[in-house]
C-alpha positions as CSV (number, residue, x, y, z in Angstrom):
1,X,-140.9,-47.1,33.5
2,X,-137.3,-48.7,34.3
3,X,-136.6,-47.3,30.6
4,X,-137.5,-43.7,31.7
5,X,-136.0,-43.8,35.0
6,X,-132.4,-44.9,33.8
7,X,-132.7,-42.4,30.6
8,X,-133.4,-39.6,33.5
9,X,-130.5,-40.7,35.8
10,X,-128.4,-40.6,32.8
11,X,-129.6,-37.1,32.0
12,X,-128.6,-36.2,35.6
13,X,-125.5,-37.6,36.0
14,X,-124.0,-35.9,32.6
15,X,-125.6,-32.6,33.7
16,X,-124.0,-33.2,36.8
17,X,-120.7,-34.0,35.5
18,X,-120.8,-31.2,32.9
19,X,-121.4,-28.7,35.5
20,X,-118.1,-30.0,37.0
21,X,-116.4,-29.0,34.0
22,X,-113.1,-26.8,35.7
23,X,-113.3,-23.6,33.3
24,X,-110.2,-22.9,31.5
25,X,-109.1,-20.3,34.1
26,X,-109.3,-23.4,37.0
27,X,-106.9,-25.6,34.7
28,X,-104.7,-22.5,34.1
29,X,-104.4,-22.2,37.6
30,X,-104.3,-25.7,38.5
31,X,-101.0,-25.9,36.3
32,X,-99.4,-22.8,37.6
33,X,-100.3,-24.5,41.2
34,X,-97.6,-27.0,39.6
35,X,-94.7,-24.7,38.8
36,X,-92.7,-25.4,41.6
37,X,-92.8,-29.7,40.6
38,X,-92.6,-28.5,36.8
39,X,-89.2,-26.2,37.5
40,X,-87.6,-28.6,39.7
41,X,-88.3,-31.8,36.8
42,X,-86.6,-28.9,34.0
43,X,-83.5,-28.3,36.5
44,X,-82.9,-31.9,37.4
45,X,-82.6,-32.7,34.2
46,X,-80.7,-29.9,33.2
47,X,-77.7,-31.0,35.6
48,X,-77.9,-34.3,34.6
49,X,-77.6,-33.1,30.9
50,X,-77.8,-37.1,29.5
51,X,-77.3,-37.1,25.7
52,X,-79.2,-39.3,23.4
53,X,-80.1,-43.1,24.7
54,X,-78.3,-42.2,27.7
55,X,-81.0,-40.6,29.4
56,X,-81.6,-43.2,32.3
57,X,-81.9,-40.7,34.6
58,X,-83.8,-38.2,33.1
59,X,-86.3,-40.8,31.7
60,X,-86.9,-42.5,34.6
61,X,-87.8,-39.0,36.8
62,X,-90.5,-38.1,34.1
63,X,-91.9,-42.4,34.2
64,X,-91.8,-41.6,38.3
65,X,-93.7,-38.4,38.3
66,X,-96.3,-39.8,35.7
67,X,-96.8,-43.4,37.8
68,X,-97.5,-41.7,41.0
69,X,-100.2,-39.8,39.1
70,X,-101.7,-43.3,38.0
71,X,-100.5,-43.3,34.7
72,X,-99.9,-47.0,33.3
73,X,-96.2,-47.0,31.9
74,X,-94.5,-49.3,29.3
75,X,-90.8,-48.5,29.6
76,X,-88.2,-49.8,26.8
77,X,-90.6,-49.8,23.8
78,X,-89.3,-50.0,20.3
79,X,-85.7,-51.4,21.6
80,X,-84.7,-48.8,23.6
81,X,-84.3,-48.8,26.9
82,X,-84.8,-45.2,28.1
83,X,-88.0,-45.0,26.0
84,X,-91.8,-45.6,26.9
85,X,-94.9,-44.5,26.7
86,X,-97.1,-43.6,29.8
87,X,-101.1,-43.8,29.5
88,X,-103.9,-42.6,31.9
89,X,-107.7,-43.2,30.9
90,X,-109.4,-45.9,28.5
91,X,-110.8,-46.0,25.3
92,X,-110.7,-43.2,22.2
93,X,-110.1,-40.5,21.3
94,X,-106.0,-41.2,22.0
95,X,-104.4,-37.6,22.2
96,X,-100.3,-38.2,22.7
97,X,-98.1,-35.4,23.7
98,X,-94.5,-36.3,23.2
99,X,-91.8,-35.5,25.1
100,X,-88.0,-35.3,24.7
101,X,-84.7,-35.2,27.3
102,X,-81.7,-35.5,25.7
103,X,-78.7,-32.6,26.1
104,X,-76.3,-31.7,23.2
105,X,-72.6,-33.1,23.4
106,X,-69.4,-30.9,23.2
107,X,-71.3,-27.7,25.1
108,X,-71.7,-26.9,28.4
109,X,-72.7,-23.2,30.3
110,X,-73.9,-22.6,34.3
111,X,-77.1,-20.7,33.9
112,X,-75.4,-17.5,34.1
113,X,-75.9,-14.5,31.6
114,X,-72.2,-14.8,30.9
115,X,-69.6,-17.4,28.8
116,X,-69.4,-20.0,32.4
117,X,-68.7,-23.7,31.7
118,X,-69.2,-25.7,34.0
119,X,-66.0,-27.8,34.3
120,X,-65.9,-31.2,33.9
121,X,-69.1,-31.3,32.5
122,X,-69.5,-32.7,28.4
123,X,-73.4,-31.8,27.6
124,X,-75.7,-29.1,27.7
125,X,-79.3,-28.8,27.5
126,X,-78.8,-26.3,24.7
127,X,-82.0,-27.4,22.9
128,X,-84.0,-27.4,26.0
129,X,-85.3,-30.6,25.9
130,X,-85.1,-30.4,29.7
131,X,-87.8,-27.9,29.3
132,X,-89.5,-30.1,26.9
133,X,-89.6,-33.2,29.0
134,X,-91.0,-31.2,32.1
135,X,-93.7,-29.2,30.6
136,X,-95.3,-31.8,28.7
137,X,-95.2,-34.0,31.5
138,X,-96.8,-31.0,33.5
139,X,-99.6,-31.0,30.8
140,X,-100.1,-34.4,30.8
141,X,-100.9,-34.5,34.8
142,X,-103.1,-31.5,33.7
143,X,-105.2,-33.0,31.1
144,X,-105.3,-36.4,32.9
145,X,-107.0,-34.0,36.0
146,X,-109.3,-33.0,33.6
147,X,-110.4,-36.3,31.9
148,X,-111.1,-37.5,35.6
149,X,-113.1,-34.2,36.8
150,X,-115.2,-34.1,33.9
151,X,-115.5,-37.9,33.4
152,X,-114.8,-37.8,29.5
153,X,-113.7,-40.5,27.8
154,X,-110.7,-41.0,26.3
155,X,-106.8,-41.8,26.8
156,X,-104.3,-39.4,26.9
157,X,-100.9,-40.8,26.2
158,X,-97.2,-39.3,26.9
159,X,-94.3,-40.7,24.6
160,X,-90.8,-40.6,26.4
161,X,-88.7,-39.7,23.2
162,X,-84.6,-39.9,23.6
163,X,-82.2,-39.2,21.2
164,X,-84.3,-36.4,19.4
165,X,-80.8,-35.2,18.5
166,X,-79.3,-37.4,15.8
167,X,-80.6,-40.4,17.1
168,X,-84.5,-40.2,15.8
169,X,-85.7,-42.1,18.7
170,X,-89.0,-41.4,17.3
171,X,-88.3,-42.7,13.9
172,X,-88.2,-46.0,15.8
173,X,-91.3,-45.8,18.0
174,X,-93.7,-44.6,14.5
175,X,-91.7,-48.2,13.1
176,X,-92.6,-50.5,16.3
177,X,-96.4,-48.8,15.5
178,X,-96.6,-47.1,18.6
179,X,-98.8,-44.3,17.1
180,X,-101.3,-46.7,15.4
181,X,-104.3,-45.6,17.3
182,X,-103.6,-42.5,18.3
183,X,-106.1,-39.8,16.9
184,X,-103.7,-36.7,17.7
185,X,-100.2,-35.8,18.8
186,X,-99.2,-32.9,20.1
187,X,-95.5,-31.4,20.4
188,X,-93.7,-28.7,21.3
189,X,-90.2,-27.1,21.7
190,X,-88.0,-24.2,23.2
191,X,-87.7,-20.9,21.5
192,X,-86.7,-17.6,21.7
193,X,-90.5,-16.3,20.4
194,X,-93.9,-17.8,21.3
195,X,-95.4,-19.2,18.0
196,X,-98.0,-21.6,16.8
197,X,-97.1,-21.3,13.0
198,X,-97.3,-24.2,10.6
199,X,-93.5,-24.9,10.2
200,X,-92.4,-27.6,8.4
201,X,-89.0,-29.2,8.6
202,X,-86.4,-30.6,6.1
203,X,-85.9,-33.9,5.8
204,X,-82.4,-35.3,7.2
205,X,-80.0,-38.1,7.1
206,X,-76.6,-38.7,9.0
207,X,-74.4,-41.3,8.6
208,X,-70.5,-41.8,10.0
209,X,-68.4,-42.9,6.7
210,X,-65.3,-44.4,8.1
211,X,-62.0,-44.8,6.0
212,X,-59.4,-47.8,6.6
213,X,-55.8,-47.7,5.2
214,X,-52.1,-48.8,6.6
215,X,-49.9,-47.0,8.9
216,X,-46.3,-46.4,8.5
217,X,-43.8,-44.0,10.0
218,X,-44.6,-41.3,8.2
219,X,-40.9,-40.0,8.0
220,X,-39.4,-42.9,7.7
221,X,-41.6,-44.8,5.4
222,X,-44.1,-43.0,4.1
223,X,-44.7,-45.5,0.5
224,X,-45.7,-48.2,2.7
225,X,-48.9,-46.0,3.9
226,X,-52.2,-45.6,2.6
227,X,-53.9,-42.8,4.9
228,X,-57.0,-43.5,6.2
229,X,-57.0,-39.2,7.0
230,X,-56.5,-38.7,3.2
231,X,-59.6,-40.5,2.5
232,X,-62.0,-38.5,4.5
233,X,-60.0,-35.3,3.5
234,X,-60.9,-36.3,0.2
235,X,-64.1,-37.4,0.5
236,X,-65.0,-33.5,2.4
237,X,-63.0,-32.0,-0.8
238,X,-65.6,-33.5,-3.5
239,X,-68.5,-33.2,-0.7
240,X,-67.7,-29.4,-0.2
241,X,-67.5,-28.7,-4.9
242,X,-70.9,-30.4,-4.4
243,X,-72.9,-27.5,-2.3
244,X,-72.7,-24.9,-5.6
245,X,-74.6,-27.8,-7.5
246,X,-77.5,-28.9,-4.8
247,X,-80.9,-27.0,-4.5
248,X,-80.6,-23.9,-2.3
249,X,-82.6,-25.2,0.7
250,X,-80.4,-28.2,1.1
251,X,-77.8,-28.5,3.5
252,X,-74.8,-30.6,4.1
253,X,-72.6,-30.5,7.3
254,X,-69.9,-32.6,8.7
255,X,-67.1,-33.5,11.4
256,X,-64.4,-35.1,11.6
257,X,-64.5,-37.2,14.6
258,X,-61.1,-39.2,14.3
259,X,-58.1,-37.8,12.2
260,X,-55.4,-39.9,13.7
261,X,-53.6,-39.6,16.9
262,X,-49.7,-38.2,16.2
263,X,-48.6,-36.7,13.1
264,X,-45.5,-38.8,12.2
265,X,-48.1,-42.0,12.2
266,X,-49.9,-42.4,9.2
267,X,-53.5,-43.4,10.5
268,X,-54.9,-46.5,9.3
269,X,-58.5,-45.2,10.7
270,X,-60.3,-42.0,10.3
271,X,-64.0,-41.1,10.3
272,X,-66.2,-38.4,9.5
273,X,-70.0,-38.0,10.8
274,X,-72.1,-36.1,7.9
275,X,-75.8,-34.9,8.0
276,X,-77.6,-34.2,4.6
277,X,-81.0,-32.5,4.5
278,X,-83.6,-31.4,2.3
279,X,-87.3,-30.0,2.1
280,X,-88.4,-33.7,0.7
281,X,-87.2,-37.2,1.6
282,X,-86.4,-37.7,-1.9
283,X,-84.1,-34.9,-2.0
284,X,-82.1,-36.5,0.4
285,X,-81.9,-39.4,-1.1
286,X,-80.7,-37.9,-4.4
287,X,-77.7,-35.8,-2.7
288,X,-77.2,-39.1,-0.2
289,X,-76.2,-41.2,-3.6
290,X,-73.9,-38.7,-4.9
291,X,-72.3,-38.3,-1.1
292,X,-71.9,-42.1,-1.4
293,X,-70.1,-42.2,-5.0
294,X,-67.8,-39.3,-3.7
295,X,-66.7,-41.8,-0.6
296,X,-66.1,-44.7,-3.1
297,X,-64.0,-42.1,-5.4
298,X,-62.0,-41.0,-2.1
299,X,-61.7,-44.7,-0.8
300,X,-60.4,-45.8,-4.5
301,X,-58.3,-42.4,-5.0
302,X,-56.3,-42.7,-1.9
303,X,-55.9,-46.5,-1.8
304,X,-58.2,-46.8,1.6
305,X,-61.2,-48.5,1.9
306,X,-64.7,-46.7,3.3
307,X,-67.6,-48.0,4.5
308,X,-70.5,-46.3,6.7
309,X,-72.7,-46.8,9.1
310,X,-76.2,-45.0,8.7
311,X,-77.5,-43.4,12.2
312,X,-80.7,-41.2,11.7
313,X,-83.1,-40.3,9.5
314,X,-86.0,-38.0,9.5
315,X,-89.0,-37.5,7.6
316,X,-89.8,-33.9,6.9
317,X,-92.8,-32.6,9.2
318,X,-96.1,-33.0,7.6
319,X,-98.3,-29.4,8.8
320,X,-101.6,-29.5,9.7
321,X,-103.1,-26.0,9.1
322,X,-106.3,-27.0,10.7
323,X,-105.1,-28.2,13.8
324,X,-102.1,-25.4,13.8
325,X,-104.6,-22.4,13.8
326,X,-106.6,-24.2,16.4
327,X,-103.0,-24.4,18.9
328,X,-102.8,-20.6,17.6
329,X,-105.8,-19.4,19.6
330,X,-104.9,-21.8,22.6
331,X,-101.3,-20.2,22.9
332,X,-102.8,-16.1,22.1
333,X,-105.1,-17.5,25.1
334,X,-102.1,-18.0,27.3
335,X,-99.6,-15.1,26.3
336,X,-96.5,-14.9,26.4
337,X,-93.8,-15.1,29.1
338,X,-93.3,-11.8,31.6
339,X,-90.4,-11.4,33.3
340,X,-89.6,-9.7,36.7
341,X,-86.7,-7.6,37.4
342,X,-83.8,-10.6,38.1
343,X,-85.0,-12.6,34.7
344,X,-84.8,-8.7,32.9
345,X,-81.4,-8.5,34.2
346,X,-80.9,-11.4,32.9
347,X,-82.0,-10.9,29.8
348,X,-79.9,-7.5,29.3
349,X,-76.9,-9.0,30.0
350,X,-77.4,-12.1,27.9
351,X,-78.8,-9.7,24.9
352,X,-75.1,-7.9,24.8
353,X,-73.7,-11.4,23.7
354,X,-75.7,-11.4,20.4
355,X,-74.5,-9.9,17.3
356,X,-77.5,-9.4,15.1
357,X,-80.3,-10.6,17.3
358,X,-83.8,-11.2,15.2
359,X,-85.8,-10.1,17.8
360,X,-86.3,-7.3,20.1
361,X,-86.6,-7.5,24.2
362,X,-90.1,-7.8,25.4
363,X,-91.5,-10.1,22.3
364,X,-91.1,-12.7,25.1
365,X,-94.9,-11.0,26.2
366,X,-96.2,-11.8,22.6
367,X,-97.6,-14.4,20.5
368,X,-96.1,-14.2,16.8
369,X,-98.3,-13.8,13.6
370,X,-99.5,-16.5,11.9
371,X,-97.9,-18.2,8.4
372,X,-97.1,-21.1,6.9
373,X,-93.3,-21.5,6.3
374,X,-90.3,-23.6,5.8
375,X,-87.9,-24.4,8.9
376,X,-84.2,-25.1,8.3
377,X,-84.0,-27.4,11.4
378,X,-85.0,-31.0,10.9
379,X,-86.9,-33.6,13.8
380,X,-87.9,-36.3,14.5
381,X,-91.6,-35.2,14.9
382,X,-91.5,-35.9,11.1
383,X,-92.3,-39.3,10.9
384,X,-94.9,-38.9,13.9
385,X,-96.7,-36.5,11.8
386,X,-96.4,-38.8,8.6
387,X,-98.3,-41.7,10.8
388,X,-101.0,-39.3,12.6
389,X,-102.1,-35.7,12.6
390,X,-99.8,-34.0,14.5
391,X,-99.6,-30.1,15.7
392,X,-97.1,-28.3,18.0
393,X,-95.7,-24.8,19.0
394,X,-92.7,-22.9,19.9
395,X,-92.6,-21.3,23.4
396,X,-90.4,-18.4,24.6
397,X,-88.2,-20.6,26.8
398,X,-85.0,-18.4,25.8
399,X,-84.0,-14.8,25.5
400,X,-85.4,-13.2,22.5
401,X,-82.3,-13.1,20.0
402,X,-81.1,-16.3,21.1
403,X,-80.2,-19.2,18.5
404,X,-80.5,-22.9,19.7
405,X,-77.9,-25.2,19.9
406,X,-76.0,-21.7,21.7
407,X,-74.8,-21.3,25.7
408,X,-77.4,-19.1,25.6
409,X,-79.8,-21.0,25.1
410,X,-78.3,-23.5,28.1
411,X,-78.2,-20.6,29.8
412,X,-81.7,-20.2,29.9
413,X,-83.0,-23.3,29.9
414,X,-81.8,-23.9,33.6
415,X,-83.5,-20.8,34.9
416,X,-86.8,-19.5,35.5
417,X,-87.1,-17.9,32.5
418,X,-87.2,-21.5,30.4
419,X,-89.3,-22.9,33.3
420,X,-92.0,-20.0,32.4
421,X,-91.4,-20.8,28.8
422,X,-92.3,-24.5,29.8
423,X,-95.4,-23.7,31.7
424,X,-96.3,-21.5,28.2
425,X,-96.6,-24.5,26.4
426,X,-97.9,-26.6,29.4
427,X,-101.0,-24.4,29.4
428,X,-101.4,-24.0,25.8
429,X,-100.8,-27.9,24.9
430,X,-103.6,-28.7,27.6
431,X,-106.4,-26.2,26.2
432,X,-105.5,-27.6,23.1
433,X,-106.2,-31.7,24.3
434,X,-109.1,-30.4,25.6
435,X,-110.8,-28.7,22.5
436,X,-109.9,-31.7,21.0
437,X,-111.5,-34.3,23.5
438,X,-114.7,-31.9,23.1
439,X,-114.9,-31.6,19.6
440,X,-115.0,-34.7,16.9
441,X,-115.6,-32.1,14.4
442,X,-112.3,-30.5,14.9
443,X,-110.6,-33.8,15.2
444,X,-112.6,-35.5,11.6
445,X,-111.6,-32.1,9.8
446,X,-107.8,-32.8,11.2
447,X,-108.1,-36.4,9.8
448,X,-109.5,-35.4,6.2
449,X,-106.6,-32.8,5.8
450,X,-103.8,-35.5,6.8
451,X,-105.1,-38.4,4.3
452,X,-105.7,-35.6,1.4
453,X,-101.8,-34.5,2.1
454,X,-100.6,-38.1,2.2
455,X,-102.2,-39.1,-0.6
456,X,-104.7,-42.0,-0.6
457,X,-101.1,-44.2,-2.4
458,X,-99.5,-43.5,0.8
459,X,-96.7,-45.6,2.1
460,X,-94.4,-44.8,5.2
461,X,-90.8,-45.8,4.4
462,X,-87.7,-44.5,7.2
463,X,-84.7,-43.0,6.0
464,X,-82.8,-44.5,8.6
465,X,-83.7,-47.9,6.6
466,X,-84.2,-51.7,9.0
467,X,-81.5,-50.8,11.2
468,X,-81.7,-51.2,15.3
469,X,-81.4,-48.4,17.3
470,X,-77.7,-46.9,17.6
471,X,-77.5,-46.8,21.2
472,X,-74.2,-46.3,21.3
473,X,-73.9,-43.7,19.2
474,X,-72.9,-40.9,21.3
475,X,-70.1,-42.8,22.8
């Protein structure tokens, strides 16, 4: 009888806490009834505009906001001190949804629809990880509301990412084994069209290659120099013959970051900071050996010595088509981002600045089609989606026709028409936790795709080698 009895009040108790289920409409709302915290996380971190693994600020607002909402937090993982990773519930299955903050150096712009820096200021959230940050924290509090309405087990993890821009905080995270029991991870990032599409990612490596010779007056002695400028100058000569003979999807891009300080000084330092990328990690690798013989060459050539100092590498993102057409129908279930009549005026004037703008006015409202494809751009996400099933999605946080890495796209990403953006993918990445959470099915079929495209002989290896994390490297 005892048996029965407990087998019934367990019957009751999951009817009763199924019928207590919010429907998607109630957690739609429930997250718009958050704007106001979302917009206000977006903008702070937008002035503060903290570049990689200098994001105290910024990191610490998101840990607040997630403690108060009883969220367990383990700051300074993997070495660094403005990561962590915040957990609310217990057992499996582990969803993550990662989130970045880092701003760009060397551009700034008010959120005006106009060329305004703001003066004084050195960074600029012109990737929109400020938008990033805040709405995936503002789905986090959403799906953790869920998991404790509907009493359903399972965790739901955020990662605090930094230095998503050259620094691969990521990379180090995936290393330390952060993602070892997580089931899914979920991403997203600021656009300038809504999109779910299965876009993978090239494969990158930087590196600063830095050239020592001897300084002399260059007037008045100019044999007794070796010039550490000649060097690089070199080294970018032999670099630049090499783009006609790399595949056509690679990439190679550089700066100079010290030439030398006055012209009649012959430098005895100079550095330059190159990124190399293509579709495969191997790729890299090849085109990396020949960038290292051409520094050698220049170093010997030029009577300077070079050595270099490796400071990110990412893996190329690993698609998941099964998962990627389920974050599809979550984000067609959201829409797009409207606009009322200030963000349209905004949007006109900003849309004069563009010269050959992609896209038209208004796709903002719609979801884009479908594909599998090839993006140029390379992240960090890479290596999370080489250690665990990982989907994401692209959210109109930016006027249509607007590139990243642009004041545009600053421009935007302190308004309300990123913050909108942001609740886009808020909505769409907490549907999507939820399907998954509700169905093993979806989540085994996920697994079976990512071992078959690993291989069963898979074995992670970083491009950015053993090294520690360059927290300095922005200074």
């Amino acid at each position: 009888m005892r048996l029965i009895t407990t087998s019934l009040a367990a019957l009751a108790l999951s009817a009763c806490v199924h019928a207590q289920a919010p429907s998607d409409k109630a957690v739609l709302d429930s997250i718009d009834a958050r704007y106001d915290e979302t917009a206000a996380m977006a903008r702070q971190i937008w002035d503060w505009a903290e570049v990689g693994y200098q994001e105290d600020k910024s990191s610490g607002l998101l840990q607040s906001k997630l403690s108060d909402a009883g969220f367990t937090i383990e700051a300074g993982v993997a070495g660094i001190p403005t990561a962590f990773v915040a957990s609310y519930g217990s057992g499996g299955p582990v969803i993550a949804v990662l989130a970045e903050f880092d701003a760009l150096p060397g551009i700034n712009q008010d959120a005006s629809p106009d060329r305004s820096p703001i003066v004084g200021k050195h960074a600029g959230h012109a990737c929109g990880h400020n938008l990033f940050g805040a709405g995936s924290v503002g789905a986090a509090l959403a799906i953790r509301d869920w998991l404790e309405q509907t009493g359903t087990p399972g965790t739901i993890r955020l990662y605090g990412t930094p230095a998503e821009e050259g620094g691969s905080g990521k990379v180090y995270m995936v290393r330390e084994g952060l993602f070892d029991d997580v089931d899914i991870a979920l991403h997203w990032h600021g656009d300038d069209e809504n999109s779910a599409a299965a876009q993978t990612s090239l494969a990158n490596r930087s590196a600063k290659f830095r050239f020592y010779g001897v300084s002399a007056h260059a007037a008045g002695a100019p044999e007794r120099g070796r010039s550490a400028l000649d060097g690089v100058e070199s080294f970018n000569y032999m670099v630049n013959m090499m783009h006609e003979h790399i595949p056509q999807d690679a990439r190679i891009h550089y700066v100079i970051t010290s030439g030398g300080v006055a012209p009649n000084v012959v430098p005895d330092f100079a550095e330059v900071f190159y990124y190399a990328r293509h579709p495969r990690a191997d790729g890299v690798e090849d085109i990396w050996a020949r960038m290292e013989d051409a520094a050698r060459g220049a170093a010997m050539g030029t009577g300077t010595r070079v050595e270099w100092e490796v400071i990110h590498g990412n893996n190329p993102l690993l698609v998941n088509e099964t998962l990627a057409k389920m974050m599809d129908a979550k984000l067609r279930q959201v829409g797009g981002v409207d606009y009322n009549a200030e963000e349209e005026a905004f949007a006109e004037e900003i849309y004069k600045s563009f010269a050959k703008p992609e896209l038209p006015l208004g796709s903002e409202k719609e979801v884009q089609p479908f594909e599998v494809s090839l993006g140029y751009g390379s992240t960090d996400v890479g290596d999370v989606s080489s250690a665990v099933p990982t989907v994401g999605l692209r959210a109109a946080t930016w006027v249509p026709g607007t590139a990243a890495h642009s004041w545009q796209a600053v421009a935007a990403s302190g308004m309300s028409i990123g913050y909108k953006g942001a609740q886009v993918a808020a909505k769409t990445l907490t549907l999507a936790a939820i399907e998954l959470y509700e169905n093993p099915e979806l989540r085994t079929a996920a697994r079976a795709e990512f071992d078959a495209a690993r291989g069963e002989d898979y074995e992670y290896t970083s491009l950015l080698g053993d090294r520690d994390p360059p927290l300095d490297y922005r200074k």
